[in-house]
N, C-alpha and C positions, 0 to 999 in steps of 0.2 A: 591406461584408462584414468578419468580424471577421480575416480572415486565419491564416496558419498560424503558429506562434512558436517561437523556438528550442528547441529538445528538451533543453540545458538548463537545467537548475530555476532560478538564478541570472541565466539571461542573460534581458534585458528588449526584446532584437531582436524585431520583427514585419512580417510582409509587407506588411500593411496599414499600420501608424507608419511603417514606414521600410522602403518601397519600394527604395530603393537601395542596402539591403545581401541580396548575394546569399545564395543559403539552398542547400544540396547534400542529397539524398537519401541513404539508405545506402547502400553497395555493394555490388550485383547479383552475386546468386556467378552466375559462368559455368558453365554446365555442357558446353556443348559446343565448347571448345574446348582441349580435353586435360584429362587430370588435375592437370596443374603449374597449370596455370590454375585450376581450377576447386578446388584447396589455397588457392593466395593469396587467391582474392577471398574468400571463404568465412572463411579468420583475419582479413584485413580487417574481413570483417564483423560479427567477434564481437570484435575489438578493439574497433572503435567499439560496440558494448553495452556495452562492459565501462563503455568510459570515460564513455557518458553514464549508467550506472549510475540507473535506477529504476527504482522497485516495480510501475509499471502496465507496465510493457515485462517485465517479468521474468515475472508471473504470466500476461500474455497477454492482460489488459482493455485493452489497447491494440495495436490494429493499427500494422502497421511500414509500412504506406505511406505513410501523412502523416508519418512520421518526418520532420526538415530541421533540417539543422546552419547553421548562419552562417557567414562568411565568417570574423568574429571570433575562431573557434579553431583558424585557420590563420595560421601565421606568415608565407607567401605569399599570403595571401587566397583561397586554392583548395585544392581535394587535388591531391596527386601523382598521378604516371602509378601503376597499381596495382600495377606487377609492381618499381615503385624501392622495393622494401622497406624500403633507410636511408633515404632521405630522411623529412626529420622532418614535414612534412605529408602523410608516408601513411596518417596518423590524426591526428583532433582532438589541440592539443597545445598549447595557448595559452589561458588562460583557464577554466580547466577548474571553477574555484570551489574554494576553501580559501584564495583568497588573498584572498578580500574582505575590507575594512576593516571591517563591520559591527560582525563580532563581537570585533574588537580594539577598537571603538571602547565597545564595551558592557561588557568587562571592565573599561576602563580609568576608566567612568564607577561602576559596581558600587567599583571599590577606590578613585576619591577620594571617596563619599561613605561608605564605610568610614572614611579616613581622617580627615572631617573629622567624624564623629559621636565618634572613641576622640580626636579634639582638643577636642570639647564635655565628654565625660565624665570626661579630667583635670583642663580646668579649674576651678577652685577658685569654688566660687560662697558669695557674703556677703550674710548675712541680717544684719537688725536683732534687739535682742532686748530686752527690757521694761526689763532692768537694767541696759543701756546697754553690755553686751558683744556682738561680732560674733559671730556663728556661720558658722562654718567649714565646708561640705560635706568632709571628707575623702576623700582616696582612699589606699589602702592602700600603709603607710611603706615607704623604701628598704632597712629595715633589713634584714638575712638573718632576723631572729629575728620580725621580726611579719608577714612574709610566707606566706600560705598558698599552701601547691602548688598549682598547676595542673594538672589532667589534661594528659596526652600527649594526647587526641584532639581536644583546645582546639586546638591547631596543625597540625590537617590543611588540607591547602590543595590544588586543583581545578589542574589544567593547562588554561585554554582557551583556546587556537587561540597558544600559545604567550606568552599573562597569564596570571601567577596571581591567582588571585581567592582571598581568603583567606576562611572557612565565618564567619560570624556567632555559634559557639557561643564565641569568644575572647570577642565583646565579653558574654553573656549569662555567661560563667563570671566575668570580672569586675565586672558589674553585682551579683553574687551577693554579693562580697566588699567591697561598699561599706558602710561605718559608717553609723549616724546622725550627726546633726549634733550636734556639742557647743560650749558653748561654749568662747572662747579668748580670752585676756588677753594680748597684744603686750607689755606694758611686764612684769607677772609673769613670763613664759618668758624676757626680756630679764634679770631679776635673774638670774634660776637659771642659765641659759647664754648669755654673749650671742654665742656662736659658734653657736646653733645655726638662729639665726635665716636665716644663710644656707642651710639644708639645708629650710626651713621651705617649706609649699605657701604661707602667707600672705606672704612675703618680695615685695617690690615688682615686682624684676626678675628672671629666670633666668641670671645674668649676677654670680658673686661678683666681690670684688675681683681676688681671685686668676686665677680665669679672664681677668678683663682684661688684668692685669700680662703672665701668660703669651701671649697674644694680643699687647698691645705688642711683648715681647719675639721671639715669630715676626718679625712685621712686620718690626722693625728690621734682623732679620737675613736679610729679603728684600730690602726695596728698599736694603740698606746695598752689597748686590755690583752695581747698578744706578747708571746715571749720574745726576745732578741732573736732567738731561731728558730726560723719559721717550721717546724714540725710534724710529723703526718701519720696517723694514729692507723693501726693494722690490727684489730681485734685476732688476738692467737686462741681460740675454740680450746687446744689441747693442751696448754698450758697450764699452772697451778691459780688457781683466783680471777683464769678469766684475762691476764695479764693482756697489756695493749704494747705493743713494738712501738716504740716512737723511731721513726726513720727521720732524718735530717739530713744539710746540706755538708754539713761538719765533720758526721758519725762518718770513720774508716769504715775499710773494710775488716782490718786486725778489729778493729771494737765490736762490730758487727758478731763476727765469730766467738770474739768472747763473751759476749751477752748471751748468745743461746747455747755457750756454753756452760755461763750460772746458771740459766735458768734450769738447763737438765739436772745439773748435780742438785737444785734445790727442790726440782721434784722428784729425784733420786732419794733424797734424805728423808721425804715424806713416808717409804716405803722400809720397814724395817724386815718384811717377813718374805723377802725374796728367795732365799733359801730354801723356803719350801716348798717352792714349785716345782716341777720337772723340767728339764732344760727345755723339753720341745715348747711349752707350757711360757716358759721366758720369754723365747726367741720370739713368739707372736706378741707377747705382751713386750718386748721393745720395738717390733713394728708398729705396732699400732696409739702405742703411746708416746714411749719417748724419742722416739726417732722422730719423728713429726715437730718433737720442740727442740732437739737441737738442726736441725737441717732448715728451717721455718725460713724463706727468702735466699738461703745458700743458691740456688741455681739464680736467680738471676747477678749475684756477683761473681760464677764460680771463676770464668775466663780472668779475674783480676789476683785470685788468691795465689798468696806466695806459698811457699816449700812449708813456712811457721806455721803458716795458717791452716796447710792441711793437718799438719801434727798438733795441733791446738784440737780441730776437730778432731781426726781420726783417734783421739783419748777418749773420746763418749763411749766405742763400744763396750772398747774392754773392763773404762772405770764399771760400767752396768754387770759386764758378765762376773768380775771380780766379786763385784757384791751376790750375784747368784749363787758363785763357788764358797762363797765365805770368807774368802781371802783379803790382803791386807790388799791398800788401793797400791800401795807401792810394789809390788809383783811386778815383774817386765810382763809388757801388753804379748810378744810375741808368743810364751808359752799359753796365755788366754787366748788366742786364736788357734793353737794346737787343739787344745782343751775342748773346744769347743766345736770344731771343725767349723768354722765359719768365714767370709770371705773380710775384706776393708769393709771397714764402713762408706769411705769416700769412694769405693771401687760399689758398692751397691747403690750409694746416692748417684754415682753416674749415669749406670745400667737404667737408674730404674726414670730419671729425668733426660734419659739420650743426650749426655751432657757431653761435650768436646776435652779430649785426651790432650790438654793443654803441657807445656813446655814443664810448669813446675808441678801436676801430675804427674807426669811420666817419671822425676826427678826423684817425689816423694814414694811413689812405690816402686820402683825398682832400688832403693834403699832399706826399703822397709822387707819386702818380700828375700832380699840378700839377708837379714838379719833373720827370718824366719828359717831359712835354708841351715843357717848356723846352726840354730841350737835344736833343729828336729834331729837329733844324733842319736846314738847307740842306746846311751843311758836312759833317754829321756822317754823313747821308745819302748820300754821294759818297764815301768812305772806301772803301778795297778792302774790309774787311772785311765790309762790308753787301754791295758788288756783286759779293763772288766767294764762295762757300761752300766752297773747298779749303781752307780754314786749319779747316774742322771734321773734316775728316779725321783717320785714327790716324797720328802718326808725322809728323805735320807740322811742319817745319822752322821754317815762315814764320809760324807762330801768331800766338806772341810779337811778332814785329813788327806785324804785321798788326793786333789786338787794342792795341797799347800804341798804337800811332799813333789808331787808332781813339778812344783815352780821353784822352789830350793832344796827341796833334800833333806831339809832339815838340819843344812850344813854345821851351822854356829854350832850345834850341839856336839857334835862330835870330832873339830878340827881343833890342834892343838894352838894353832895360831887364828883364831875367830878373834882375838883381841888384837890382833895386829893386822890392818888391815896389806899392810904392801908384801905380805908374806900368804895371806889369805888367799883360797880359790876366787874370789874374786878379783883378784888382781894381778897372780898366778896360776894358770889352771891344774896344775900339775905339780905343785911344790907343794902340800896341806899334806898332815900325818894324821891319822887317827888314834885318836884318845883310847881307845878300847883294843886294837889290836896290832897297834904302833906302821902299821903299813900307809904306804900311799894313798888318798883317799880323794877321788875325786865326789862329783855336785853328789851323786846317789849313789854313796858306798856304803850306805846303811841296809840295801838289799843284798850285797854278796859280804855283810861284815861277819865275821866266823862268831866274833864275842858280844855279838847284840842279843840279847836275850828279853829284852824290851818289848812289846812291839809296838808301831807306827804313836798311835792316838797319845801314846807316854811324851814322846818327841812334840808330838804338837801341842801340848799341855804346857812343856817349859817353853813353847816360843812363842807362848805368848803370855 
């Protein structure tokens, strides 16, 4: 069945094509239910005539029962209730036709092949000619004095659909005033005037000296108030003061990284009372703040970043969680990601920009994640801070201790060789003796030490 089709002229909706756009009848004047009623539906009803406006509807060759509107010239997909007279779908009101591209697209092709027939008919076309002079097609000279007038009705020109189309009688009134061809002598018009060669149809380029000169001199006195490097400003919203990225042809990509590297630690430094938060508390407050200024343009260089580059980055998180535990910045990042139970930073900017597992990716954390493997060991595992979760609370006292012991043990304090370092658990894991009960003493022997009578908070008092 062919179906019924939007009423329309314009709209290409059909019952039968496209079953699933719904289609509405006109609106039913009421007659029996008061006269207030039976006024609205009734202007309703001739509102919509008005707006689908045609000629078989108007003269009457077309009955109004298979009338049907689409859903399409509803801004809600439906009519309104009949008696919400402002609402704006109480008549067709979307799509109504004048805003097609058609006819803009037709003007616009009408005026560039205007423009490129009045760009064949100036230009200069060269014949050969028996006595070895060129013949020149003229078009009629710049001068005031060999110019013939133009009719005013030469430059009438058409409004449609908001192109002008300009009448074709411009190009026939100058096609009227073209010369024959005569010939012409280059080197003769070069005795007589040799200025005037530049004003000439035959001259090589449309481009005199002077016109260049003058164009240098623009130039000069543009890019002279301009830096040597041309530069390109990226307003950063979440940075300190509002800061602007200046991007360039020069700037690496190592600079790159290390710029939104200072800027983190400088909005880091801005913040003294980190500490007090609660970790969950943190963790949002470096999503939302400073993760945004050190990653700020990272994805679109990430495919170029080296193995450095991601260790340059992947220092933002930890240096940030450092500062929430209380800890010195130089702590290894690896027990700060214990600590904290949380993922890479460059392993989150991934996920969360669906950034490609590039060659020195893959390089930087599977080096990194090896080192984490290392030191989640026996000792470190047994540390208050893994088996109590009160130091992640707001306002917690025992953070600081809890988290520093956690990351050294509080070694220095009770290894007899902390002044030597190539004898030290740092550089022997298993050579260090302890000060207090002369045994073996590895990172956290101050939990099973028999002669500590101390406890913790004393130890992180001297180490710092």
């Amino acid at each position: 069945m062919p179906g019924i089709a939007c009423a329309f002229t314009h709209c290409k909706n059909n019952t039968a094509m496209r079953p699933a756009k719904r289609t509405f009848s006109l609106p039913t004047i009421l007659l029996h239910q008061g006269e207030d009623d039976r006024k609205i539906s009734s202007d309703r009803r001739a509102a919509w005539l008005a707006i689908i406006n045609r000629t078989d509807i108007k003269d009457g060759s077309r009955s109004l029962k298979n009338i049907r509107v689409c859903e399409d010239h509803f801004l809600g997909k439906k009519p309104s209730y009949y008696r919400d007279v402002t609402n704006v779908d109480w008549k067709p009101s979307v799509n109504l036709g004048g805003d097609c591209e058609r006819e803009s697209q037709k003007a616009s092709t009408r005026n560039s092949r205007y423009l490129r027939r009045m760009k064949r008919h100036r230009s200069p076309e060269v014949h050969s000619a028996p006595n070895g002079h060129k013949l020149i097609k003229s078009t009629p000279s710049n001068s005031p004095n060999d110019q013939k007038p133009i009719p005013a009705d030469a430059y009438k020109a058409v409004d449609v659909k908001g192109e002008i189309e300009l009448e074709e009688n411009l190009v026939e009134e100058l096609m009227e005033n073209e010369e024959e061809c005569v010939p012409f002598d280059f080197e003769l018009s070069a005795e007589k005037d040799p200025l005037s060669c530049q004003n000439d149809v035959g001259c090589q380029t449309e481009l005199s000296g002077e016109d260049i000169d003058f164009m240098n001199h623009e130039r000069s006195k543009m890019t002279g108030k301009q830096p040597v490097v041309k530069k390109e400003g990226y307003s950063d919203d979440l940075a300190p003061e509002n800061n602007v990225i200046q991007k360039s042809a020069v700037v690496s990509f190592t600079d790159h990284i290390d710029k939104r590297v200072g800027k983190f630690i400088k909005a880091l430094n801005e913040h003294s009372d980190l500490s007090q938060l609660s970790l969950e508390c943190a963790k949002r407050l470096f999503e939302i703040k400073f993760s945004p200024i050190a990653s700020y343009g990272v994805e679109i260089i990430w495919e170029y970043l080296s193995v450095e580059d991601f260790a340059k980055l992947e220092n933002v998180k930890p240096r940030y969680f450092k500062k929430v535990m209380g800890c010195s910045k130089y702590n290894k990042n690896t027990y700060v990601y214990l600590l904290a139970d949380e993922e890479l930073f460059v392993s989150d900017l991934r996920k969360k920009h669906n950034l490609p597992e590039t060659e020195n990716y893959q390089k930087f954390c599977r080096t990194y994640k090896a080192e984490l493997k290392l030191h989640y060991d026996y000792g470190f595992k047994n540390t208050p801070a893994m088996n109590d979760d009160g130091w992640k609370q707001p306002l917690c006292e025992e953070r600081r201790v809890f988290c520093s012991f956690a990351m050294h043990g509080f070694h220095n304090q009770i290894c007899k060789f902390s002044d030597d370092r190539n004898q030290c658990f740092e550089a022997n894991r298993y050579s260090c003796v302890c000060k207090l009960c002369g045994a073996k003493c590895g990172q956290w022997h101050l939990l099973i030490c028999p002669q500590r009578i101390r406890p913790l908070i004393d130890y992180a008092r001297l180490s710092d």
